[in-house]
DODREN-275684 format. One line per 2 residues: their letters; for each residue x negated, y, z negated of N, C-alpha, C. Coordinates in steps of 0.2 Angstrom, whole numbers, always signed. Layout:
a) X Y Z X Y Z X Y Z ~ ... .
//
This chain:
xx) +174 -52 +354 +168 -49 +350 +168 -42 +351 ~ +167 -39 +345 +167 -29 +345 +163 -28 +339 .
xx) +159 -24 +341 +152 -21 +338 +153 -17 +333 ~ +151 -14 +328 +152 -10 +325 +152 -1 +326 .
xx) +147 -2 +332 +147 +5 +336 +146 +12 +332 ~ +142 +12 +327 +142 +18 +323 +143 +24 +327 .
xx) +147 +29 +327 +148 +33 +331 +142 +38 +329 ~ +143 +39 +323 +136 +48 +320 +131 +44 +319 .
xx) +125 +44 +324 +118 +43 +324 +114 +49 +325 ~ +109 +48 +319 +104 +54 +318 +96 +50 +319 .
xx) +91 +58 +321 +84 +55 +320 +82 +62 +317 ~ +77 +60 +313 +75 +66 +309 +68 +66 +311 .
xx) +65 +72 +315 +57 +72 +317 +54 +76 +312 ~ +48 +73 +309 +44 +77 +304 +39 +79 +308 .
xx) +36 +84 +305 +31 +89 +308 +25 +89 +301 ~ +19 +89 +305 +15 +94 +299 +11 +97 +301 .
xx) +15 +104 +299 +13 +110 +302 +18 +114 +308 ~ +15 +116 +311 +15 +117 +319 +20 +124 +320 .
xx) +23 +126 +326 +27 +132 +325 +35 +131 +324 ~ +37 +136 +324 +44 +133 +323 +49 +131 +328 .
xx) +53 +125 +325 +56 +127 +333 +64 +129 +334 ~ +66 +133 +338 +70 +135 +342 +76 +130 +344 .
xx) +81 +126 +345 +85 +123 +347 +89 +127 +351 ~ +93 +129 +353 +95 +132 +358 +92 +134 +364 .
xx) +83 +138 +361 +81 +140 +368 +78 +134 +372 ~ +74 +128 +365 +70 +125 +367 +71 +120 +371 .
xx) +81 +119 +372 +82 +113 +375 +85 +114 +380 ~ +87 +119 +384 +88 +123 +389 +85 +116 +394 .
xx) +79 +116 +394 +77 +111 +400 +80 +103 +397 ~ +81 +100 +392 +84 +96 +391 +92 +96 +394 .
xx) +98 +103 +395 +102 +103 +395 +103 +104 +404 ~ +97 +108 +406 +96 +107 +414 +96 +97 +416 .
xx) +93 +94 +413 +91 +88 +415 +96 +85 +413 ~ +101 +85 +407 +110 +83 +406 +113 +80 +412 .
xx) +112 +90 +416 +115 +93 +420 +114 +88 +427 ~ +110 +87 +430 +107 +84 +434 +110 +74 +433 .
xx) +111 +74 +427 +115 +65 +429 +120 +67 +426 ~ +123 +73 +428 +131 +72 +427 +135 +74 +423 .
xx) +130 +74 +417 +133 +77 +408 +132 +84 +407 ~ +137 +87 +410 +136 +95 +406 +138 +95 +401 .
xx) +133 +101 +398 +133 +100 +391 +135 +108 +387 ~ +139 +112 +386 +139 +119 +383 +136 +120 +376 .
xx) +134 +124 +374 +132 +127 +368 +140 +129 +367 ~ +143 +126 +361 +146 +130 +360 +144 +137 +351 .
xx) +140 +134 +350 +140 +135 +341 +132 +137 +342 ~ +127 +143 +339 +121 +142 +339 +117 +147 +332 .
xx) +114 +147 +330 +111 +153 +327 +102 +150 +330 ~ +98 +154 +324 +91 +155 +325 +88 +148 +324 .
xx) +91 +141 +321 +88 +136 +319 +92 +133 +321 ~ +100 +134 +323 +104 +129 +325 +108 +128 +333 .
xx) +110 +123 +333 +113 +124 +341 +119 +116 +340 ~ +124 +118 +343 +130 +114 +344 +131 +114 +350 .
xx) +132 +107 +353 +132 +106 +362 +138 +102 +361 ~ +143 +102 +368 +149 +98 +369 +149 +98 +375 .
xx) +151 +89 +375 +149 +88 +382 +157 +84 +386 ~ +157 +79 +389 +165 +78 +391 +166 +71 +387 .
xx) +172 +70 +384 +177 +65 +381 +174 +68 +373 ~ +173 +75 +371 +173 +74 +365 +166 +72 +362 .
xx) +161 +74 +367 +153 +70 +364 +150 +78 +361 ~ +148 +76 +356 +144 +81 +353 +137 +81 +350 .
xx) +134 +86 +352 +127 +86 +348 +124 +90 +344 ~ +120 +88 +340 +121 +95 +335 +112 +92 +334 .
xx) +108 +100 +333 +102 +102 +331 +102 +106 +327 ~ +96 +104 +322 +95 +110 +316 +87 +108 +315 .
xx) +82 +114 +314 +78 +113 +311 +78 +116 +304 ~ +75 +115 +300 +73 +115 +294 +64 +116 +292 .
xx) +62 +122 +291 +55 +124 +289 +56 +122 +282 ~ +57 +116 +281 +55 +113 +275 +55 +103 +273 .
xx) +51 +100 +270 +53 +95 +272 +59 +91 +270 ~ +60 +84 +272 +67 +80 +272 +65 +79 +263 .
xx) +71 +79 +262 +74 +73 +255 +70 +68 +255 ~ +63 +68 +252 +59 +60 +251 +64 +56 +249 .
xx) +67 +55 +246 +72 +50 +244 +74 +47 +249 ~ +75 +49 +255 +80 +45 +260 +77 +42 +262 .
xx) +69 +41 +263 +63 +37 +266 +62 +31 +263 ~ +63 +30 +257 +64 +25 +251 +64 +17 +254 .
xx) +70 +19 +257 +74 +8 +260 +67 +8 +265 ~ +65 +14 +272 +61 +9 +275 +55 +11 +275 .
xx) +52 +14 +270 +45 +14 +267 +44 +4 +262 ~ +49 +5 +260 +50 -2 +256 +49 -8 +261 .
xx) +51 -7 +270 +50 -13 +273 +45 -14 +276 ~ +44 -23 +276 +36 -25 +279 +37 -24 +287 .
xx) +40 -21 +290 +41 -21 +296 +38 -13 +295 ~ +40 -6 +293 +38 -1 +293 +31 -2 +291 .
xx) +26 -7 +286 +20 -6 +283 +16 -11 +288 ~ +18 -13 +294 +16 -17 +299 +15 -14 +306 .
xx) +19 -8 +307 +18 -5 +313 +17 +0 +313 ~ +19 +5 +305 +15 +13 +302 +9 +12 +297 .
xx) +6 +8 +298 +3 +8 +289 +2 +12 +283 ~ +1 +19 +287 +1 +25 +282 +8 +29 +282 .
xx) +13 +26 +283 +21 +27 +284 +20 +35 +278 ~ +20 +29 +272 +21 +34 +264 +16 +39 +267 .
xx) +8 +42 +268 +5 +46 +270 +8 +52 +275 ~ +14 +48 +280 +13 +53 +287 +19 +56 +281 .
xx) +26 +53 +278 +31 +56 +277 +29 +61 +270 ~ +22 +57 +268 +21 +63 +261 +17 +70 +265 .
xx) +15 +69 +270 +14 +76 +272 +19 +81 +277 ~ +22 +80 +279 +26 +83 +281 +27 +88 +280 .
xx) +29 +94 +283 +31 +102 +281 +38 +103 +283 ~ +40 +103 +289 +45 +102 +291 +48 +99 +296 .
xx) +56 +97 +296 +58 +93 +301 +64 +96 +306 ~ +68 +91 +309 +73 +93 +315 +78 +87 +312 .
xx) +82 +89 +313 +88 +83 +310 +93 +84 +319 ~ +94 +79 +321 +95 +78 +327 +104 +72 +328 .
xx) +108 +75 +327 +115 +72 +329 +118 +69 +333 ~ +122 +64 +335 +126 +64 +340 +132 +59 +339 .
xx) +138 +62 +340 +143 +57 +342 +150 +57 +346 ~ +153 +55 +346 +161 +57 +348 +167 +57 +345 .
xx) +170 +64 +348 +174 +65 +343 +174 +71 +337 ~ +180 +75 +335 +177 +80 +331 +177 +79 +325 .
xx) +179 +71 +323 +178 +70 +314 +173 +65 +315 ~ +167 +65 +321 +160 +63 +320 +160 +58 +315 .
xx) +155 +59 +310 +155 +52 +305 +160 +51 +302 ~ +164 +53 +301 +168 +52 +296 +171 +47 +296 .
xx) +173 +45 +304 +176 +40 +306 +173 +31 +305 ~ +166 +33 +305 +159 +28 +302 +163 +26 +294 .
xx) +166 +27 +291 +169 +25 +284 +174 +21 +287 ~ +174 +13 +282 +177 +9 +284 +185 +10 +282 .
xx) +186 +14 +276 +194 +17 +274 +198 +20 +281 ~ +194 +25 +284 +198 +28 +291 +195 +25 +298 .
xx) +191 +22 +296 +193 +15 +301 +196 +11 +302 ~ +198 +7 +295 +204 +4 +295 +211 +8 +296 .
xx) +211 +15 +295 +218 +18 +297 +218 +20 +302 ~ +214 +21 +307 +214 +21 +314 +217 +14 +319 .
xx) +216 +11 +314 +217 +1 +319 +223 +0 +315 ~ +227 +3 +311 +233 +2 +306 +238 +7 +311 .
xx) +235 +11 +312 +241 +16 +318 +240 +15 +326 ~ +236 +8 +326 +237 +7 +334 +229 +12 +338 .
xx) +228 +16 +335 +223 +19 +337 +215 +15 +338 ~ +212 +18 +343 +205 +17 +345 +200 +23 +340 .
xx) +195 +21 +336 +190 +24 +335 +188 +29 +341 ~ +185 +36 +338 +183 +40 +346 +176 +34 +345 .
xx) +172 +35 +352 +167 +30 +353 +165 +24 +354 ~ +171 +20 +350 +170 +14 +349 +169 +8 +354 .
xx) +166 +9 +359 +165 +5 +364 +158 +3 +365 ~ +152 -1 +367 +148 -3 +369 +146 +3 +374 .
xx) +147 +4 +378 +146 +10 +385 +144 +15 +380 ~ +150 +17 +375 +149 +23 +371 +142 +25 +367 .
xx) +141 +17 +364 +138 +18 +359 +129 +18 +363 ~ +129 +16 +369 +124 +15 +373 +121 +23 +373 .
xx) +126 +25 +376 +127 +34 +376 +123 +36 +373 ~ +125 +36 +367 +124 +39 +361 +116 +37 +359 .
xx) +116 +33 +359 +109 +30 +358 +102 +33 +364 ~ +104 +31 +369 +100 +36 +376 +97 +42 +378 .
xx) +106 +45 +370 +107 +55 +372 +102 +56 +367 ~ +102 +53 +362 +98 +55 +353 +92 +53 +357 .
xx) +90 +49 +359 +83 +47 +361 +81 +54 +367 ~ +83 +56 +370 +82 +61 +374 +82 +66 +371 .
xx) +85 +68 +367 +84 +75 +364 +77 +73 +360 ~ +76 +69 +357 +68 +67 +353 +66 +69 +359 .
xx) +64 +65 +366 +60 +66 +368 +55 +71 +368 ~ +64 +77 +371 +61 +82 +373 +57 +86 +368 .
xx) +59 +86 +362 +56 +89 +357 +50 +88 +356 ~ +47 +83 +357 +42 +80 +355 +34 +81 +362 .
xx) +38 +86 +368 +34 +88 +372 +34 +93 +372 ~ +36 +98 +367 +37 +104 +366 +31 +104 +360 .
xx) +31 +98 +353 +28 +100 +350 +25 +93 +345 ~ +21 +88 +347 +20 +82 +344 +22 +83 +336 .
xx) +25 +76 +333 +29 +75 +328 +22 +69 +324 ~ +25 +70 +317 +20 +65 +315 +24 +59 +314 .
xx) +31 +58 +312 +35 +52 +315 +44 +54 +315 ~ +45 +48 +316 +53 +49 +319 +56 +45 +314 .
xx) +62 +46 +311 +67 +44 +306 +72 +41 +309 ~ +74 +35 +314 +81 +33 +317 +84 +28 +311 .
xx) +91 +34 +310 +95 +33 +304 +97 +24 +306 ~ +101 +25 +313 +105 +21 +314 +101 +12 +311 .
xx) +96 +12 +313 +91 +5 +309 +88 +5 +305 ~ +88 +12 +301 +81 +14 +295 +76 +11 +300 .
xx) +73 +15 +306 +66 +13 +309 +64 +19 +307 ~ +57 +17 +306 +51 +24 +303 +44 +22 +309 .
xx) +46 +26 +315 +44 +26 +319 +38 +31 +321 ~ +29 +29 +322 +24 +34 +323 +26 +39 +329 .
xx) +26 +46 +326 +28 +49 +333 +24 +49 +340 ~ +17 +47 +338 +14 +43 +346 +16 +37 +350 .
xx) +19 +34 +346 +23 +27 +348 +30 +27 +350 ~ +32 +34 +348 +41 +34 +349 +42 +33 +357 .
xx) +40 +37 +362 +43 +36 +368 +41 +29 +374 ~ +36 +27 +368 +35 +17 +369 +44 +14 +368 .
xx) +44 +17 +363 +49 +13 +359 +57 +16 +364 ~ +57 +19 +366 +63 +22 +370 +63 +18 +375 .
xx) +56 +17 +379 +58 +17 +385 +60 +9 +385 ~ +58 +5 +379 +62 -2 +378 +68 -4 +381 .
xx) +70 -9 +384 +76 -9 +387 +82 -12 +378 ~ +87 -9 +377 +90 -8 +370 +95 -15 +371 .
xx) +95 -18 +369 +94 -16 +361 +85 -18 +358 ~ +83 -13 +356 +75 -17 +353 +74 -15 +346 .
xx) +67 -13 +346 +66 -13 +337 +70 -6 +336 ~ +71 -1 +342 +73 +5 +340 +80 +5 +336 .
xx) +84 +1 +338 +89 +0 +336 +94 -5 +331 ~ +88 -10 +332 +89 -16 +327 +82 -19 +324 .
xx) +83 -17 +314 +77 -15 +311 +77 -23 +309 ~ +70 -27 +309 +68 -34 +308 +68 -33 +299 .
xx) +72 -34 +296 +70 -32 +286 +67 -41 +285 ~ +61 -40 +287 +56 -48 +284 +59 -52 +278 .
xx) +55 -56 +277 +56 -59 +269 +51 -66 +270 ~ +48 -69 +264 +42 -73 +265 +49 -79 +263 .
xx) +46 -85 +265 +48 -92 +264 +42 -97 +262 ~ +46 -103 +259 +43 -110 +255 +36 -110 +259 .
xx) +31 -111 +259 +27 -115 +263 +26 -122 +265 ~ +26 -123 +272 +27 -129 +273 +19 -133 +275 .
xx) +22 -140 +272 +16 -146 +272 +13 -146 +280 ~ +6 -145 +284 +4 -145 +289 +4 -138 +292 .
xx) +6 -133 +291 +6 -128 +295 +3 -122 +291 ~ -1 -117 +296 -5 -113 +294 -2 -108 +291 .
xx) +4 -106 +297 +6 -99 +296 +12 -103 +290 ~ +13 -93 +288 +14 -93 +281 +24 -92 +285 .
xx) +28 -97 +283 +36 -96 +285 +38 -86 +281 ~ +41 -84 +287 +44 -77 +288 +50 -80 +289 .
xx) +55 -76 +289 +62 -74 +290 +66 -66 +290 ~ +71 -67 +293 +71 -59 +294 +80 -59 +295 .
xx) +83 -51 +292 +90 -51 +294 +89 -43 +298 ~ +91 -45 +304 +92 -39 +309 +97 -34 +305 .
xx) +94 -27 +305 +99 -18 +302 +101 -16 +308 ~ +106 -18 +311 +107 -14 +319 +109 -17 +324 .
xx) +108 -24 +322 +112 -29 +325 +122 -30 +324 ~ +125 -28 +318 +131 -25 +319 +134 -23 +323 .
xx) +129 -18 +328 +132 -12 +329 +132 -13 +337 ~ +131 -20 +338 +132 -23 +347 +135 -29 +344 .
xx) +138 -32 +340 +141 -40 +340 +144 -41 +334 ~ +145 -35 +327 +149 -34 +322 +147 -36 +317 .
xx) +142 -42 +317 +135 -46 +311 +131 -44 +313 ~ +126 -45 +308 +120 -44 +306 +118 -51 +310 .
xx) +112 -53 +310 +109 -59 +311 +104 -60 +307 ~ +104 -68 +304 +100 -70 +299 +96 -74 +303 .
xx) +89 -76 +302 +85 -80 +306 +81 -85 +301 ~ +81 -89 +298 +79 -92 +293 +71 -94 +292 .
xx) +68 -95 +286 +61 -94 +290 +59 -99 +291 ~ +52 -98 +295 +49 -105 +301 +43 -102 +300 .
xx) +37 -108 +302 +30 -108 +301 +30 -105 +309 ~ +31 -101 +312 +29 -96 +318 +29 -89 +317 .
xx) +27 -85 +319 +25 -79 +319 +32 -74 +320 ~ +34 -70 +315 +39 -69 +314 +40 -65 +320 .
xx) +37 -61 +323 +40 -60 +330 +43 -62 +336 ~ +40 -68 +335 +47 -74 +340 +54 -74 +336 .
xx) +54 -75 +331 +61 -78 +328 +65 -69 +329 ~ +61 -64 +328 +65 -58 +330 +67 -58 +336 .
xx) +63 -59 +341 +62 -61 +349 +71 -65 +351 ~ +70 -72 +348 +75 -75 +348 +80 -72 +345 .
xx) +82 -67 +338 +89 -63 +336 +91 -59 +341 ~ +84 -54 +346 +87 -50 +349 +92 -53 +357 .
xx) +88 -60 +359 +92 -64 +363 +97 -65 +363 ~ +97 -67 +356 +105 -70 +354 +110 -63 +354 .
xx) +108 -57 +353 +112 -51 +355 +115 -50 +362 ~ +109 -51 +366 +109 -50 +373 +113 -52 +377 .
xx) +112 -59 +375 +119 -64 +378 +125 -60 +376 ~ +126 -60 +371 +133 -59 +369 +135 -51 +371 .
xx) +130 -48 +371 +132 -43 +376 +132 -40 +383 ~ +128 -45 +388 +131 -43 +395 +138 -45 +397 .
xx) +137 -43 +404 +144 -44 +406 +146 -52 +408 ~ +151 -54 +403 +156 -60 +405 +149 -65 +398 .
xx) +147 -60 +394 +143 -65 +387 +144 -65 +384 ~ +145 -70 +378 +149 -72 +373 +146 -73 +369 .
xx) +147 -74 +361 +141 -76 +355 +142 -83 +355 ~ +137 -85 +354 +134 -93 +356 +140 -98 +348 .
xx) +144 -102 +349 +149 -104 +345 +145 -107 +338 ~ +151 -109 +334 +147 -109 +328 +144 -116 +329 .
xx) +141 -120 +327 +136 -126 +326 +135 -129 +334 ~ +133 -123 +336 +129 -126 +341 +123 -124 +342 .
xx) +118 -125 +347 +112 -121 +349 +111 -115 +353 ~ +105 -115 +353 +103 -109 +357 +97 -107 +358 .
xx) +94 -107 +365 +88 -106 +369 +87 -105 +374 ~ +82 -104 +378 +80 -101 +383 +79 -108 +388 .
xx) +85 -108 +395 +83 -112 +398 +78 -117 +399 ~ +72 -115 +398 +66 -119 +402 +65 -124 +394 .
xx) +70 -121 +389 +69 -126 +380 +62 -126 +380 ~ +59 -121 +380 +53 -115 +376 +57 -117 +367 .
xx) +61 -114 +366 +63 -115 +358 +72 -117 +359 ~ +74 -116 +352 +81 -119 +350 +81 -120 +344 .
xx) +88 -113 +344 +90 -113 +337 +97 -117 +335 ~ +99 -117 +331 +106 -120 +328 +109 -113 +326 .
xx) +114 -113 +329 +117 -105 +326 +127 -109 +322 ~ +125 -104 +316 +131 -103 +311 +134 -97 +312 .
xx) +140 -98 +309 +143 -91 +309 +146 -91 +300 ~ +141 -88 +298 +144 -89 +290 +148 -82 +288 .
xx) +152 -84 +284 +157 -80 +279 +154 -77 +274 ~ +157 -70 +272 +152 -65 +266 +149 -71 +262 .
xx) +154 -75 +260 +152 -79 +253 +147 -86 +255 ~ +145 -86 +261 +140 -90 +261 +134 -86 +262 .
xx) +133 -80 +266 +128 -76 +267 +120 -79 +264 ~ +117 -80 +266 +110 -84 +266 +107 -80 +260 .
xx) +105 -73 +260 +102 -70 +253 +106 -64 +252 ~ +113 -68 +249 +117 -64 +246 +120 -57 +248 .
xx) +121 -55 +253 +123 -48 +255 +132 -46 +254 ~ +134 -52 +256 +143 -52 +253 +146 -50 +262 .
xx) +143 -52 +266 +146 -49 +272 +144 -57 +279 ~ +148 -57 +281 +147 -59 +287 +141 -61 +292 .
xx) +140 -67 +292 +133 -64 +296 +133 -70 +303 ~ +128 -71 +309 +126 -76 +312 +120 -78 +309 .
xx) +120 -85 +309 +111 -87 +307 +109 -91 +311 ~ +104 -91 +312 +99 -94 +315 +94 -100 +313 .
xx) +93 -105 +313 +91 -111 +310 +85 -112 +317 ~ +79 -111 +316 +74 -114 +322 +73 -121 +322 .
xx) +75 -126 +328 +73 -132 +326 +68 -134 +331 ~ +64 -131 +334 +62 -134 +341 +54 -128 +343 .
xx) +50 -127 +344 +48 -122 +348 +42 -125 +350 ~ +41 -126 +356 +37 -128 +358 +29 -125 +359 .
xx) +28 -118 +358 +23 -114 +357 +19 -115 +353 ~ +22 -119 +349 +19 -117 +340 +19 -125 +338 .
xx) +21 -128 +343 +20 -137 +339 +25 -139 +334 ~ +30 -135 +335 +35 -136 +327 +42 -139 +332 .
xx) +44 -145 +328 +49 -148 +329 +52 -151 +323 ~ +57 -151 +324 +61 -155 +316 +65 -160 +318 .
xx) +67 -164 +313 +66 -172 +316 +76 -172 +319 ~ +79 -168 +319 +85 -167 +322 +84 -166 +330 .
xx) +80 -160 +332 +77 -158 +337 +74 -166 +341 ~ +70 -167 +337 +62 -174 +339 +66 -182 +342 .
xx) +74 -182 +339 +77 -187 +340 +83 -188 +346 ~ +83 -181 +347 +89 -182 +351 +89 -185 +356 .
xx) +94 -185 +361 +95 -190 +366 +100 -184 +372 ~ +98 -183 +378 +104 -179 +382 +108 -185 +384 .
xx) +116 -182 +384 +120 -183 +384 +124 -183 +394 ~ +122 -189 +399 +124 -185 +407 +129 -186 +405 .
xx) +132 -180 +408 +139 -180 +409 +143 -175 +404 ~ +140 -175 +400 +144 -169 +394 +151 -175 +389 .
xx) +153 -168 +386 +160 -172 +383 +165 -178 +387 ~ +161 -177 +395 +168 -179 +398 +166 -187 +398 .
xx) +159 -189 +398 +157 -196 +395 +157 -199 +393 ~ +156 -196 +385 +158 -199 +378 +165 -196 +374 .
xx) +170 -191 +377 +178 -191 +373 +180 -198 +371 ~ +180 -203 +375 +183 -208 +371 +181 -209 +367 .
xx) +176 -210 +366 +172 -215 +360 +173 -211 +354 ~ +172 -204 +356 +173 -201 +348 +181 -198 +346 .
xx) +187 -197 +350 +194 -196 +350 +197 -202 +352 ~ +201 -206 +347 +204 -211 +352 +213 -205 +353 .
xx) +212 -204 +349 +219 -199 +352 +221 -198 +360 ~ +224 -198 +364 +223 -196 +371 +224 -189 +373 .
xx) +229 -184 +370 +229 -179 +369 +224 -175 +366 ~ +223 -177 +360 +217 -174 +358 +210 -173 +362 .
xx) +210 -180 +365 +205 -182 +367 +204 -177 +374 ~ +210 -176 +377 +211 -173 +383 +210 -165 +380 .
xx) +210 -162 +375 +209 -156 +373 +204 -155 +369 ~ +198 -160 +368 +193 -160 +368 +188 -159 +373 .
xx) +191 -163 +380 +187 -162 +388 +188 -155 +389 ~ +195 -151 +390 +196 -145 +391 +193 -140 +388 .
xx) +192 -139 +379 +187 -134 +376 +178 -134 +379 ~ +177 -140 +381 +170 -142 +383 +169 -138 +391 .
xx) +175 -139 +393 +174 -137 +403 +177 -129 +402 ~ +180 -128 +395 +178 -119 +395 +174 -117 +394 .
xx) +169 -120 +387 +164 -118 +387 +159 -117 +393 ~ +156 -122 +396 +154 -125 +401 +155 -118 +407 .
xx) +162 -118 +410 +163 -109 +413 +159 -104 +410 ~ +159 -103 +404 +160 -94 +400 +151 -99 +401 .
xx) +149 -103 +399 +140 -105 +401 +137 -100 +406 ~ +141 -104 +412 +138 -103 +419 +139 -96 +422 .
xx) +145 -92 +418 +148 -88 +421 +141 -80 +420 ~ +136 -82 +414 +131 -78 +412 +123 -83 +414 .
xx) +124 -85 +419 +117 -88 +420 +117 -97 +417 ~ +120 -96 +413 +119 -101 +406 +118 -108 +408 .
xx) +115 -114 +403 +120 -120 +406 +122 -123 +399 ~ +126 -128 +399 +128 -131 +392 +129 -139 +394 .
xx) +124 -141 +386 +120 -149 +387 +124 -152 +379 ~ +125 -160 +379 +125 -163 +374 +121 -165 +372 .
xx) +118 -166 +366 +115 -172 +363 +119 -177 +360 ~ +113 -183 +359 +116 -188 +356 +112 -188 +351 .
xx) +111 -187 +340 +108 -188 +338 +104 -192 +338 ~ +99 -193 +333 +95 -198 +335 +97 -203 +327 .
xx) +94 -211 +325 +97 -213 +321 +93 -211 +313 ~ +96 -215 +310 +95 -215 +302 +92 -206 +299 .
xx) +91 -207 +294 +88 -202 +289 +95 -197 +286 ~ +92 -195 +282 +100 -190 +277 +101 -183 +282 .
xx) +105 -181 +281 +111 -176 +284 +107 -169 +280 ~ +105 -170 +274 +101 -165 +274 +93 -165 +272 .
xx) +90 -160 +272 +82 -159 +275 +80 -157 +264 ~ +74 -162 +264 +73 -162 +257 +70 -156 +256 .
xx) +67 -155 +250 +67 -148 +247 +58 -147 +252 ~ +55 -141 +252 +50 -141 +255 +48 -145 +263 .
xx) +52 -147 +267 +50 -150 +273 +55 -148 +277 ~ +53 -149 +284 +59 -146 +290 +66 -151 +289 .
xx) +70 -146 +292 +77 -151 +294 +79 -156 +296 ~ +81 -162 +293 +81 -169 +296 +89 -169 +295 .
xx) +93 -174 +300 +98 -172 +301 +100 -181 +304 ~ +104 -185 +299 +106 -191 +300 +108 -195 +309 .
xx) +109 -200 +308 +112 -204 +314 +119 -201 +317 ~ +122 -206 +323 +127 -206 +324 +129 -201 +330 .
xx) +133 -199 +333 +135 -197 +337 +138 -189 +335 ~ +135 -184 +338 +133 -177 +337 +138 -172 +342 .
xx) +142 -171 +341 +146 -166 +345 +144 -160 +344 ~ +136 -155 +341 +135 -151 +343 +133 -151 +349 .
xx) +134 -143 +352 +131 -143 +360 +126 -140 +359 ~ +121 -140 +366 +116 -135 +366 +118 -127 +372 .
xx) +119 -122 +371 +118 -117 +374 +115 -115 +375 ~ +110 -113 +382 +104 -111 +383 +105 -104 +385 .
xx) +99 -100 +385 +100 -94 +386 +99 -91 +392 ~ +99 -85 +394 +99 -83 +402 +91 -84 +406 .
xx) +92 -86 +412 +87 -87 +415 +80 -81 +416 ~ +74 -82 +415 +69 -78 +415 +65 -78 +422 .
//
């Protein structure tokens, strides 16, 4: 599994009003504080509004302010989301007032973005070469470093909001060092783009769904979460879990048609791994999805979920019954007792079910997932211990 790792991430702070600032002088105690965990940092490049820092393996940062404001047009996509009109209200107000901004850089390497284009990405991995940055560690970095140079700015001179490119988040500047101190991946760097769904018979709340902007960039897909009569910030909850597995150490992404949920089976999802041309609403690109069948907070179960049966023993119980092959059968037991490792090896554990009987394979128009009889060779994958 490998991330997309955007290497050039930007955060643009808007101001309205206030004096101007200085980048060079004014980060002096940001590049003292560097200094102090290890990162020295040199000015190599600077004038009266600008400053270029390098630090080691080729990491660079670069500041500019601008007494005048951003390009309203770049605001467009997340003025447009119900997530930005949910936790800014008056988004469109703070970015229509604005006077001037900071445009804030960072990557590795000295063809910075450039390398972000999937044409000299592709010629980088065509000559055996590694992307600069292109690691998880890296891009953590990089995310840590841009967020600290915000900060610091932002003690020097309150902002009225923050621009992080890398998720289109349109962040309130009194809320941004909430938003940092999040342990990442969070909203800061994977944007929830919502969407409404069918209403279902019996339940109050209105079905939301949501495909994560930033999720990529730890596990290479986006994540699609399909909608569910619960409150769309569980099913985000659950996309970002499904991250986290997969990126600690010895974590894998949860395989395709199996589940996924948090030990104590609190919820449980069905996860896909669909191809461009099946992508849920159309995007043309690869994605994981997320199918909620189970949540016990919210009284929602689908009759897939409602019916099953645990399985003691695992694969190694029932291989006969459903391989009469012997070899296959015995390579059957072995993919279950790896999975089973790579399970336990992050906390995890791995269950079968047995479906439960009768009703059709698929869920009729307007009602939850119903999911035929017979003997079920998805597994359940649960998630790390809380």
């Amino acid at each position: 599994m490998t991330g997309r790792y955007t290497n050039n991430i930007q955060a643009a702070i808007l101001y309205e009003g206030g004096d101007e600032i200085y980048p060079s002088l004014h980060l002096n105690a940001f590049r003292k504080a560097m200094l102090e965990r290890q990162l020295p940092l040199n000015v190599v490049q600077e004038d009266r509004h600008f400053v270029l820092m390098r630090g080691p393996g080729e990491f660079q940062i670069l500041v500019t302010y601008f007494p005048r404001p951003a390009d309203a047009a770049v605001f467009a996509p997340t003025l447009g989301s119900a997530a930005t009109t949910l936790l800014v209200p008056d988004a469109r107000e703070r970015v229509r007032r604005h006077t001037a901004h900071v445009l804030v850089e960072v990557h590795h390497g000295v063809l910075g973005g450039v390398t972000d284009n999937p044409d000299i990405a592709g010629f980088f991995s065509q000559i055996g070469m590694q992307r600069p940055g292109a690691t998880l560690r890296e891009f953590n970095m990089r995310v840590e470093i841009l967020g600290e140079v915000c900060r610091h700015l932002l003690k020097l001179q309150p902002a009225s909001a923050i621009h992080w490119t890398q998720s289109n988040m349109l962040i309130a500047g009194e809320q941004f060092a909430a938003f940092l101190d999040q342990p990442q991946p969070s909203m800061l760097t994977v944007h929830p783009k919502l969407f409404a769904g069918e209403p279902l018979q019996g339940f109050n709340e209105q079905p939301a769904g949501l495909l994560t902007l930033g999720g990529a960039d730890y596990i290479g897909r986006e994540v699609y979460v399909a909608p569910a009569p619960i409150p769309w910030i569980d099913l985000y909850d659950a996309a970002l879990a499904f991250i986290r597995v997969a990126i600690q150490p010895n974590g894998y992404i949860v395989p395709d048609d199996e589940t996924f949920g948090p030990e104590n089976g609190d919820y449980s999802y069905r996860v896909r791994h669909l191809p461009a041309e099946q992508h849920p609403i159309g995007m043309r690109e690869p994605c994981y999805a997320l199918t909620l069948r189970f949540s016990r907070q919210h009284s929602y179960t689908t009759m897939e979920h409602e019916t099953r049966t645990l399985v003691p023993g695992g694969m190694r119980s029932v291989a006969a019954s459903v391989e009469p092959d012997r070899d296959k059968r015995r390579e059957l037991i072995a993919d279950w007792e790896q999975k089973e490792r790579t399970a336990k090896s992050v906390g995890n554990s791995l269950q079968l079910y047995r479906k439960g009987e009768g009703g059709s394979d698929e869920p009729p128009a307007g009602s939850p997932p119903r999911f035929g009889g017979g003997f079920n060779r998805r597994t359940a994958v649960f998630g790390r211990k809380h």
